[in-house]
Structure formats: C-alpha cells, structure tokens
C-alpha positions as CSV (number, residue, x, y, z in Angstrom):
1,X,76.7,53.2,-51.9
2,X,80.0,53.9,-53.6
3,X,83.3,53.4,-51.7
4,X,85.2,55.8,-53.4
5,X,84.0,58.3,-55.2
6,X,86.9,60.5,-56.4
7,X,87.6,56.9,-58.9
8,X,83.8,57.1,-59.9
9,X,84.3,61.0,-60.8
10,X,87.3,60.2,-62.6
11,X,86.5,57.5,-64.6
12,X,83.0,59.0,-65.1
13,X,84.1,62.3,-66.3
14,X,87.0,61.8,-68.5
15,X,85.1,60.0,-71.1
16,X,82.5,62.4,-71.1
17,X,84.8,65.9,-71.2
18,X,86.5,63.5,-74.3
19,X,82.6,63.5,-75.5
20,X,82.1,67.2,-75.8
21,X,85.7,67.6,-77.4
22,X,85.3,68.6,-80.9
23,X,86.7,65.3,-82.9
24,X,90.5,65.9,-84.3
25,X,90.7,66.4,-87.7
26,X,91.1,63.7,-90.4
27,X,89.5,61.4,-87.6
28,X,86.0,59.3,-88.1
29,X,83.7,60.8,-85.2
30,X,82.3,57.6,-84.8
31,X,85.8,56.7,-83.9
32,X,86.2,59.4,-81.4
33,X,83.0,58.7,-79.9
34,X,84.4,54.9,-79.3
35,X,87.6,56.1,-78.6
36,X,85.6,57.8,-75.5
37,X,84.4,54.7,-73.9
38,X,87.7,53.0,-74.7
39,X,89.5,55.4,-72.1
40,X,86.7,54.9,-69.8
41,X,87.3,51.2,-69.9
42,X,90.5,51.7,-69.4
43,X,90.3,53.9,-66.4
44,X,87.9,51.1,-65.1
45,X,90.5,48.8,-65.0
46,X,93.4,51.1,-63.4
47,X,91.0,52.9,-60.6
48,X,88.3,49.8,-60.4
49,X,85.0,51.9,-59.1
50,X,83.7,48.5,-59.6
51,X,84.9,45.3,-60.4
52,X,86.4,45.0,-64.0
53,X,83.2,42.9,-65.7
54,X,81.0,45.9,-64.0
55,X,83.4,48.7,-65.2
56,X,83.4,47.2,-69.1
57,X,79.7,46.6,-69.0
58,X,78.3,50.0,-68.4
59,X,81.4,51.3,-70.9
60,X,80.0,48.9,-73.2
61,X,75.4,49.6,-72.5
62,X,75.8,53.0,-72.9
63,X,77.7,52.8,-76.1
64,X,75.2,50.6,-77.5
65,X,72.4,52.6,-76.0
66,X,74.1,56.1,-76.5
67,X,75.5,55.9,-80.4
68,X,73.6,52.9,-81.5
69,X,77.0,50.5,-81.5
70,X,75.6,47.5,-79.9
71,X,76.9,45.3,-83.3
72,X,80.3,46.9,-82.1
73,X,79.8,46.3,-78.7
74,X,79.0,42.8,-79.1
75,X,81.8,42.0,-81.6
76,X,84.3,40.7,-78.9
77,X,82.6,38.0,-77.9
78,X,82.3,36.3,-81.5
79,X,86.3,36.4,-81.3
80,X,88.1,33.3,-81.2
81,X,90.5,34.3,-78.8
82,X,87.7,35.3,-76.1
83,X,86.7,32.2,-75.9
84,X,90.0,30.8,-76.1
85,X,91.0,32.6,-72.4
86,X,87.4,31.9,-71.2
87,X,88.1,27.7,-72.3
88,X,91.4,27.9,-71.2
89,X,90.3,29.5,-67.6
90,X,88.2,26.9,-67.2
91,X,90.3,24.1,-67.8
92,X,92.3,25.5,-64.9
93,X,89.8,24.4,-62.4
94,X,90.5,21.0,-63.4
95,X,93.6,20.6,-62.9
96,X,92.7,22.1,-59.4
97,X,89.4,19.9,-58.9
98,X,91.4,16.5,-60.2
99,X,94.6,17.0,-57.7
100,X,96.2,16.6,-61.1
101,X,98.2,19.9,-60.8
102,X,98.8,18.8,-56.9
103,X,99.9,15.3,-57.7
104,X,102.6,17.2,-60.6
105,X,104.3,19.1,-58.1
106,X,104.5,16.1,-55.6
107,X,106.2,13.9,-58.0
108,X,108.6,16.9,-58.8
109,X,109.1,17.2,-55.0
110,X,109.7,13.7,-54.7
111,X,112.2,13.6,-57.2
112,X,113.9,16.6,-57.0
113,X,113.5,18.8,-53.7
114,X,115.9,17.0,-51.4
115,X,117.5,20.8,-50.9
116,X,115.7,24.3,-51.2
117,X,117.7,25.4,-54.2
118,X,116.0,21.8,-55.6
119,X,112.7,22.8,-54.3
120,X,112.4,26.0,-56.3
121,X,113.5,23.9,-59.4
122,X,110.3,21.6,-58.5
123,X,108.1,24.4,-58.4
124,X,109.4,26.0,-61.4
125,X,109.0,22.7,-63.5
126,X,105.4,22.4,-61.9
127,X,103.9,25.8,-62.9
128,X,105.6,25.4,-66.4
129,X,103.8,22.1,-67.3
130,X,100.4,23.3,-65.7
131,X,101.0,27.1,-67.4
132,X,99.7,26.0,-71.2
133,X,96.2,25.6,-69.8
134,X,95.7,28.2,-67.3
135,X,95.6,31.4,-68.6
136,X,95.1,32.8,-65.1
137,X,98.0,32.8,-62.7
138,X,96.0,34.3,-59.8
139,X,94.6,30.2,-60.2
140,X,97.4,28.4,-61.1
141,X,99.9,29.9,-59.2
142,X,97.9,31.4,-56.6
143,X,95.6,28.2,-56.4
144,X,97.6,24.8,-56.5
145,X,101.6,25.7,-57.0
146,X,101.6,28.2,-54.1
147,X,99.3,26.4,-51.5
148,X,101.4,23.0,-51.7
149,X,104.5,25.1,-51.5
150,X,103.5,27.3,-48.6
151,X,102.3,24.4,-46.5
152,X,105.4,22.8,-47.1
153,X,107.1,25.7,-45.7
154,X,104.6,25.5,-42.5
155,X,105.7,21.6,-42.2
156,X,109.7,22.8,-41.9
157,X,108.8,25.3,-38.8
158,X,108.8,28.5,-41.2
159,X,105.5,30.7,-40.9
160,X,105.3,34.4,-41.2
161,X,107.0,36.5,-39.0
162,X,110.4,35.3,-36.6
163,X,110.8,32.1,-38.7
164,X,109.9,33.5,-42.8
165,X,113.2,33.4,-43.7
166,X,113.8,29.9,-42.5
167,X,112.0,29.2,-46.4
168,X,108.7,30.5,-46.4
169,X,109.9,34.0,-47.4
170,X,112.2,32.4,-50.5
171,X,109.1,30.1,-52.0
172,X,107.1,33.3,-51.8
173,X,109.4,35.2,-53.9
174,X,110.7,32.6,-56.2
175,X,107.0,31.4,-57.2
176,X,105.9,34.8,-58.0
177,X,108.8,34.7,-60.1
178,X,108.4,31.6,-61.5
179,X,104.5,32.4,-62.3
180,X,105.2,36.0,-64.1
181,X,108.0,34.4,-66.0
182,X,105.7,31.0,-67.2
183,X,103.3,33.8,-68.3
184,X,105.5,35.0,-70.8
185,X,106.4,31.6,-72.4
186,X,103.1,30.8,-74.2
187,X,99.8,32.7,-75.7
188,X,97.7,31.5,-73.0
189,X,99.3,31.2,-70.0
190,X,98.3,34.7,-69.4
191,X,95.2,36.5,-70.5
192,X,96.3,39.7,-71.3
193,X,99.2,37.7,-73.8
194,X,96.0,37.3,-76.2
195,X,95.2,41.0,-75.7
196,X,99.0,41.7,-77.1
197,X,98.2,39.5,-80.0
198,X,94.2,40.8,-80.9
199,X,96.1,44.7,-80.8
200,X,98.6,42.9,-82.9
201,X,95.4,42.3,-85.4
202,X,94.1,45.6,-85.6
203,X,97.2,48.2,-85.1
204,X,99.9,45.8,-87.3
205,X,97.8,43.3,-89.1
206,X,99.9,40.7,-87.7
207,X,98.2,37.1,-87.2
208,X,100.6,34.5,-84.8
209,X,99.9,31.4,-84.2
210,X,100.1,29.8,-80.9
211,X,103.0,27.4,-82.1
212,X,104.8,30.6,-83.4
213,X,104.9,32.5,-80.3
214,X,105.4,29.7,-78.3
215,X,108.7,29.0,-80.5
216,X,110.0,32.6,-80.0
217,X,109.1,33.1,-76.4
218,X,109.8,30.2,-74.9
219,X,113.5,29.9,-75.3
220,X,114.6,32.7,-73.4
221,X,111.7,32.3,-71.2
222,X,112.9,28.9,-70.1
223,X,116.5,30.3,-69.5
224,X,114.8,32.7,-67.2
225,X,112.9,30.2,-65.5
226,X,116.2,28.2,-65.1
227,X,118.2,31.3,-63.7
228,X,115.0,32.7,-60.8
229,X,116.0,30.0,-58.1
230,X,119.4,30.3,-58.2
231,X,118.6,34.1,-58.3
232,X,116.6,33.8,-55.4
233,X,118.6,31.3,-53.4
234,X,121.4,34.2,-53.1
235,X,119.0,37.1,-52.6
236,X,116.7,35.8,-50.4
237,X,118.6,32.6,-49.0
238,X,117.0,30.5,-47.4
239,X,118.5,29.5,-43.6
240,X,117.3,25.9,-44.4
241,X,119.0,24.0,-47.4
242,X,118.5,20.0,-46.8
243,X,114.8,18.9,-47.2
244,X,113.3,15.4,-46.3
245,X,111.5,15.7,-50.0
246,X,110.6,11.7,-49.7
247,X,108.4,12.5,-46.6
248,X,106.6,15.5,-47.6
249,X,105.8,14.4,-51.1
250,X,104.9,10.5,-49.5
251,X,102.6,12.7,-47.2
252,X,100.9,15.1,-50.0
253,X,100.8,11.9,-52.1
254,X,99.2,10.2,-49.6
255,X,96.7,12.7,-49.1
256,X,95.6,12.4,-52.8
257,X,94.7,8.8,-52.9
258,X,95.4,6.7,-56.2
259,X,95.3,8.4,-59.2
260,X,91.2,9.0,-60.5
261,X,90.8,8.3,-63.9
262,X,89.7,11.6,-64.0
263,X,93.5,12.8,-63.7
264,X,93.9,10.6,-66.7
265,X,91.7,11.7,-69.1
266,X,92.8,15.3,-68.4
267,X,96.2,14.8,-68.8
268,X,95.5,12.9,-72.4
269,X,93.3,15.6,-73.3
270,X,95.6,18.9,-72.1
271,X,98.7,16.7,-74.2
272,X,96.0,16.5,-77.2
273,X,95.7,20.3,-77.0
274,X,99.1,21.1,-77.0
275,X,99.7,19.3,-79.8
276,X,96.9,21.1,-81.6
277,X,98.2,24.5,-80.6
278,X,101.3,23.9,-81.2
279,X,100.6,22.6,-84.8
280,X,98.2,25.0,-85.7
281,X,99.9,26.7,-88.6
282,X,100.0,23.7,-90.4
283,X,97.0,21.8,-89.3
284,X,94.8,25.3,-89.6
285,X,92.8,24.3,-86.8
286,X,91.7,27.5,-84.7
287,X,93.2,27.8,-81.3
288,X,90.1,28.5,-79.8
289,X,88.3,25.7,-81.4
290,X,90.8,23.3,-80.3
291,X,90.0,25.0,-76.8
292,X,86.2,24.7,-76.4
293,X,86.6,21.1,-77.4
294,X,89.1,20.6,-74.7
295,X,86.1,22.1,-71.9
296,X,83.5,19.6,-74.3
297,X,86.1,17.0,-73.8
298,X,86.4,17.1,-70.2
299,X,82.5,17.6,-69.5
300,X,81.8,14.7,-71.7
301,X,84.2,12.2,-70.4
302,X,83.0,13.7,-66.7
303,X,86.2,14.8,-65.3
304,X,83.9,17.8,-64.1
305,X,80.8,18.8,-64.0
306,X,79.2,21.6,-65.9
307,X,78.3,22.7,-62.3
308,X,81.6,22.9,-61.0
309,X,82.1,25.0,-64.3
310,X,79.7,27.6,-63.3
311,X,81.0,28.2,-60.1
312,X,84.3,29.2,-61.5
313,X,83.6,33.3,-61.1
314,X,87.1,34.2,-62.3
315,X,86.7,32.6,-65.8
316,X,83.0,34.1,-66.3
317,X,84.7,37.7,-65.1
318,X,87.7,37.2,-67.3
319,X,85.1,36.4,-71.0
320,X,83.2,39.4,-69.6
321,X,85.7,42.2,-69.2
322,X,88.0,40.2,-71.8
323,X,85.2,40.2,-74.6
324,X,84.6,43.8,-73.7
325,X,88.3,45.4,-74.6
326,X,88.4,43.4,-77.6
327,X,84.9,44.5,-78.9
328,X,86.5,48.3,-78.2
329,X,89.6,48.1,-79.7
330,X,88.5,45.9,-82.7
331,X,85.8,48.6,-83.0
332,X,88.6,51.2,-83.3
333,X,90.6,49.5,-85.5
334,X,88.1,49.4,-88.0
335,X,87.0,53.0,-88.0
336,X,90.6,53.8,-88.4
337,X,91.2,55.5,-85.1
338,X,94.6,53.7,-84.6
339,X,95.8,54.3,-88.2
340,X,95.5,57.4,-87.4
341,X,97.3,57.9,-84.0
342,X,99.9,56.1,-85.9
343,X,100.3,58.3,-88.6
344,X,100.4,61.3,-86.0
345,X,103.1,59.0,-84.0
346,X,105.2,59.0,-87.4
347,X,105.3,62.5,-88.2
348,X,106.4,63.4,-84.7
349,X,108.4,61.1,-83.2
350,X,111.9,59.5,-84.3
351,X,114.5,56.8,-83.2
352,X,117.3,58.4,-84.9
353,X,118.1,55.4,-87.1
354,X,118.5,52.9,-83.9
355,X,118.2,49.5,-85.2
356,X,114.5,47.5,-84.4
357,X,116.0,45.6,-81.9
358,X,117.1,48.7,-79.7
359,X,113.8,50.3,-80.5
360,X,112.1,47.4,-78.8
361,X,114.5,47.2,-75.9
362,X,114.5,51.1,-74.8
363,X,110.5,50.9,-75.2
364,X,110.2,47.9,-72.8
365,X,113.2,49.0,-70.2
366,X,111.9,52.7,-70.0
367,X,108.4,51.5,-69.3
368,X,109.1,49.9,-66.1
369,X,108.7,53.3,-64.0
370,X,105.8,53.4,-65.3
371,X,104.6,49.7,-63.8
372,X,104.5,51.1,-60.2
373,X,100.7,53.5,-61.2
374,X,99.1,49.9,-62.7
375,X,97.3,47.3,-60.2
376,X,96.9,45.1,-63.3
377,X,98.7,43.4,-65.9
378,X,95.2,44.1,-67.8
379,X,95.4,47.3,-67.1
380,X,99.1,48.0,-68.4
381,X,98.3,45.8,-71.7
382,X,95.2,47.3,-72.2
383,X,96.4,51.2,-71.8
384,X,100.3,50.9,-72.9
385,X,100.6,48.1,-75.5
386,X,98.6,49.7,-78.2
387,X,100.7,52.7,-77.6
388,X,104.2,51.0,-77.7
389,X,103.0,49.4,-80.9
390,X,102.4,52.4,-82.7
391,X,105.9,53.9,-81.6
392,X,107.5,50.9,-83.2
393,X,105.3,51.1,-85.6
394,X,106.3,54.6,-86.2
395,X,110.2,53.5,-86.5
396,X,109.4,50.5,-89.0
397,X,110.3,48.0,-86.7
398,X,108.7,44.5,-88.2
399,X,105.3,43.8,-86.6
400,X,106.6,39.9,-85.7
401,X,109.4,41.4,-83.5
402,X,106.9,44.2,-82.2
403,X,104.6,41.7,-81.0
404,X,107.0,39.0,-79.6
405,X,108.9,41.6,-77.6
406,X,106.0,43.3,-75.6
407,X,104.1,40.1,-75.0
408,X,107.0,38.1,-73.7
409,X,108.3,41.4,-71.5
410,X,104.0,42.0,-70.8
411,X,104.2,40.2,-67.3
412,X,108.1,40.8,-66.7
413,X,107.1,44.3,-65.6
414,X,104.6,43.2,-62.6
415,X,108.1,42.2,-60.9
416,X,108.1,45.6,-59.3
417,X,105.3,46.0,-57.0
418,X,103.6,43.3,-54.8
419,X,100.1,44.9,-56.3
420,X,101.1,44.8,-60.0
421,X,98.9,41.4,-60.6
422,X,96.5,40.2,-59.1
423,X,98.9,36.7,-58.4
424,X,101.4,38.6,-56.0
425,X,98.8,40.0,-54.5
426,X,98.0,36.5,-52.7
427,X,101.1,35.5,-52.6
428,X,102.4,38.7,-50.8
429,X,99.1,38.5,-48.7
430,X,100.8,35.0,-47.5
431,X,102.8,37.7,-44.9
432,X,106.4,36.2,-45.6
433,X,107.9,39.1,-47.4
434,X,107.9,42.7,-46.3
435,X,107.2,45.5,-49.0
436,X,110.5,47.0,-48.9
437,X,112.4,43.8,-49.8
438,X,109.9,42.7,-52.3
439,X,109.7,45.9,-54.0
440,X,113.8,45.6,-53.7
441,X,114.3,42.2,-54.6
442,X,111.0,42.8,-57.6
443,X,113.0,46.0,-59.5
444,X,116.1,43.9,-59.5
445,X,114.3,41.3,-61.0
446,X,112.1,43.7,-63.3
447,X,115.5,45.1,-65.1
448,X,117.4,41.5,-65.2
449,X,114.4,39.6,-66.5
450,X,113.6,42.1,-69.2
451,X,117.4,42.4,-70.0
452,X,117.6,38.9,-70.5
453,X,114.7,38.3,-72.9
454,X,115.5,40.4,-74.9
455,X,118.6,40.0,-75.2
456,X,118.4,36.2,-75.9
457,X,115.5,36.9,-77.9
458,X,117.5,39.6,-80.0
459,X,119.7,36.4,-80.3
460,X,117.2,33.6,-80.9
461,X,114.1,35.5,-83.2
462,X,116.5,36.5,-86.2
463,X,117.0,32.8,-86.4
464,X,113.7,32.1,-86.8
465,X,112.5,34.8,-89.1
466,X,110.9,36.9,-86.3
467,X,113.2,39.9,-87.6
C-alpha cells in the first residue's frame, strides 16, 4: 500500500513529536500548532510519500478537523496569486495545443540556427517569449522548447549514446539552462517565484508588482541568457557546428499547416496581458485578475476548450498544493509565528556590519550545498526562503533587495543536480548527458549564474530604487 514507508514515518511523525512539544515562550500556540502542519507540508514536498496535492491536503483536513482552522486552511485559495499560477498554468497548454509555441521556435530556427552556437540562441529567444505565460517549465520547456529541439537533434544523426555529443547532449544542457534562467526573469514564469513574493507579504510586508520585478530581474537575467550558449558551446561543444536551419524549420513548419486563427487570438491576448502586468502599478489592475480573464478570453474566443482545460493535471496539482502553502504560511504570518522567529534571528545572529548587498550574496552562494538534499524548486522555496528572509531581515537589509535577490537566484540553484526540478528531470531522462558531467557542467553553472546576478543586479537595483 505504501511504497516507502520510512518517508511516511518521517513526515508523519515530525509534525506530531512538534505537537506534543510544549509551545516556546512568547509564541501564540495556535501558531505552534500551525507551525506543526507547516513542517509536515514541507517534508511532504522534500520526501513525497505521496504526490505533493495529496501531501498538502491531508496537512491541510486534519488541521481543519484537528484545531478547528478550516477558515485558515482555506485562506490560500482566495489569494490572487493562487489563481494567478493556476491561470497562468493553463494558458500554457495553449500555446502547446495551438502550435503557437512550436511555430515561435521554427521561425527562430529559420532565421537564426544556420550553426549550433545559433541554434541555442533560437532556443533561448523561444523559451523567453513563451516564459511570461507559463509558470511551469516542466511544460514549457519540457513540453514544446525541448521536443522540437531534441528531434532536431535526432534529424542531424545525434541520439543518445555513441553519437550525443554530435548535438543532442549540448541542446540538452543549454535548454535546461535556458529554462532555469527564463524562470528567474519574471513573477510567473515559475511558480515558486510567487511563493518568494506571498513570504515577501507576510515575513517583510513587501507588496511587488509584476512590472517591478520584471524590471529588476530581467536585466541581468537576459545577460545570463545571452552568455548560457556561448557557455555551453565551449563546455559541452558540440562536434557539429553548420546546420541546414532553412530545411528543418521548412519541415516543422510544414508540419504545422497555416497559421489557425486560434494562434492569433492567443498571441493578441498573451501581448494584452503583458501589457497589463507590466503596467500594473499604475493601471492598479490585479495581476491575477488580468490572468483569469486571459483563460476567459481564450475559452470565449474558442482557442480551447474548457475540456482540454480540465485535462491539464499539472495546473489542477499546482492550485492544489500551491493554495495549500500559502493558506499555511499566511496562517502563520498572522498569528505572529514569523515575527517571532525573526526577532529570535535578531538577537542571535550578526553580519558584522557587511553591507546588504554582501548579506544577500553570501546567503544565496552558501546555500547551494544545500540544493543537492531538494528534488524541488517548491520544496527549496517553500523550506529555505522564509528562513533566508528572516536572516536578512535580521541584518536590516531592505525588504525590495531581500526579495529580488532570492527570487531571481530561486531557480539558479536547481543547476546542480539533474533532480533539482522537476524540468531536468525530463530533459536528463532524454539520455544524452551522463550524471557526472551534468552534475559537473550544473555546479559550474550554479556558482557563475548566481555570481552574475547578483552582481549585475548589485549594479542595476540601486538604480532603480530596489536598494
């Protein structure tokens, strides 16, 4: 019945020894109690007994049932920014379903790959333009960049094994790059980047909007991008380098027919939203408003059907499990659990004067040992970022730099291990790469990247009031 029951014992038994513990003093017990199920949702996600929307609904039924908390419980899922991941999730599939995202990165191909260093700019450009509206790089990576990249690598005699490194084993690399580092550049182009910014509600009382983050993070994120295939092309190089681009993209183009007015519509609608995010602290229009009408907007005009929409398991999982953390941490926030921690954090613990930006920097860089015990991104934001906050916290650093820094680092860390997210999972599945080189070529990559962003960021945020 269960698979592994050493995880089950584990994540059953820590939350309930944490039960029987007297609460600390100056703490709410209610907030104890929460703080309980909070750990067990987060062990959920780490050792996965079950799958995560299992995990974080038995955290969350026998907290309602237990201590009476079911307005608690419930409270994530009236939160804009649940719904803004769940929309945005869904939105993905269209741009799967429409060949929209397909016909992108044959147009790119057709006008840029005529060499492999070309090629990875081609599939750089096309996750960036497709990242906005997919929160979930497991689908937007793993589900339309990847597939059209790999197969091109088939066409050009390079499958796993003997022949990998003719090109196959360099696109494998270079678009898990490109995927972890387009997940940095905008609130939801990654699901846990929301996380980041709901713990930067409740531990710092910071409120971002989507056009804010998007102006600090992307930036250095795009220099990033711009740097992974040349990066790539001397790490892992590739034995070919000229590329009959015109044929292959002819052929996928081919393959796609016409363009459907469905293709149209959703690209006039995803520009809409972008320019509703992106003006959002001026226009005061919620971000997750302007997100549920982009799913109305799409049902409406019938570029997919509500069916389709309710075969999309990932994005139902993703608002369940998603809803959950945010119902547990809001839930803490307000019975003053994390003031608390911080003010423990304050009294103990000291930077010895370093300035915020060196604060933020040797948080991020010594954390990356740490990446290599965490199968998720979720995980890591869900476990460490409320913990790194209240650090810098703790050394006055100012909550816009706190929260910019570990959300646009969040996904820079899964660079070490093939099983960090749930994206290079596939992608190392593909069997081009061996561990050993990824994990190699990944804690190169983790160190540089991190390096980098900040760095530039350290550069670019002052200029923009972020510090």
């Amino acid at each position: 019945m269960f698979k592994n029951k050493k995880s089950l014992v584990i994540w059953l038994g820590i939350p309930i020894i944490l039960l029987f513990i007297p609460c600390p003093a100056g703490l709410d017990p209610k907030a104890w109690h929460l703080f309980a199920f909070y750990c067990a949702a987060i062990l959920g996600l780490i050792l996965r007994p079950f799958s995560e929307p299992v995990v974080l609904l038995v955290a969350l039924a026998t907290y309602s049932i237990g201590f009476n908390g079911t307005s608690i419980a419930l409270a994530g899922y009236g939160s804009a920014t649940t719904w803004l991941v769940f929309a945005a999730c869904l939105v993905g599939k269209a741009f799967v379903d429409t060949g929209l995202g397909s016909r992108i990165a044959y147009f790119l191909i057709d006008k840029f790959g005529s060499t492999s260093l070309r090629l990875g700019y081609a599939a750089a450009i096309t996750d960036l333009i497709i990242a906005p509206a997919t929160p979930s790089n497991t689908a937007r990576t793993g589900g339309i960049v990847y597939p059209i990249f790999r197969s091109i690598a088939i066409t050009l005699g390079s499958e796993p094994g003997p022949t990998s490194k003719k090109i196959g084993a360099n696109l494998s690399l270079l678009c898990n790059a490109v995927s972890l580092t387009t997940a940095s550049m905008f609130m939801t182009s990654s699901a846990p980047n929301l996380l980041v910014f709901s713990f930067a509600v409740s531990i710092l009382g910071l409120n971002m909007s989507w056009g804010e983050y998007a102006l600090a993070a992307f930036p250095p994120c795009f220099v990033l991008l711009m740097i992974i295939p040349l990066f790539y092309n001397r790490l892992a190089r590739p034995e070919l380098d000229k590329i009959d681009n015109k044929v292959l993209a002819a052929e996928g183009l081919k393959k796609l027919g016409p363009t459907k007015i469905q293709e149209k519509v959703l690209a006039a609608l995803f520009v809409l939203a972008l320019i509703l995010w992106g003006t959002s602290q001026w226009t005061k229009v919620n971000s997750g408003a302007v997100a549920i009408a982009f799913i109305a907007g799409v049902l409406f005009f019938r570029v997919v059907e509500w069916d389709d929409l309710l075969k999309e398991k990932s994005a139902w999982s993703t608002m369940i499990w998603y809803g959950a953390i945010i119902s547990l941490a809001t839930g803490l926030a307000k019975l003053g659990f994390f003031k608390w921690i911080g003010s423990i954090v304050a009294a103990h613990i000291s930077f010895g004067g370093l300035n915020p930006g060196m604060v933020m920097a040797l948080l991020i860089l010594s954390s990356l040992p740490l990446r290599y015990i965490f199968a998720s991104n979720a995980a890591w934001v869900g476990t460490m970022v409320p913990v790194y906050m209240m650090l810098a916290q703790g050394a006055h650093v100012p909550p816009a730099l706190i929260a910019v820094s570990l959300c646009s680092t969040a996904s820079l860390g899964c660079f070490v291990t093939h099983f960090g997210h749930g994206m290079s999972v596939v992608l190392f599945g593909a069997g081009y790469v061996d561990q050993k080189t990824w994990w190699i070529l990944g804690g190169i990559m983790a160190v540089f990247a991190n390096l980098l962003v900040l760095s530039l960021g350290m550069l670019w945020w002052p200029c923009i009031g972020i510090w």
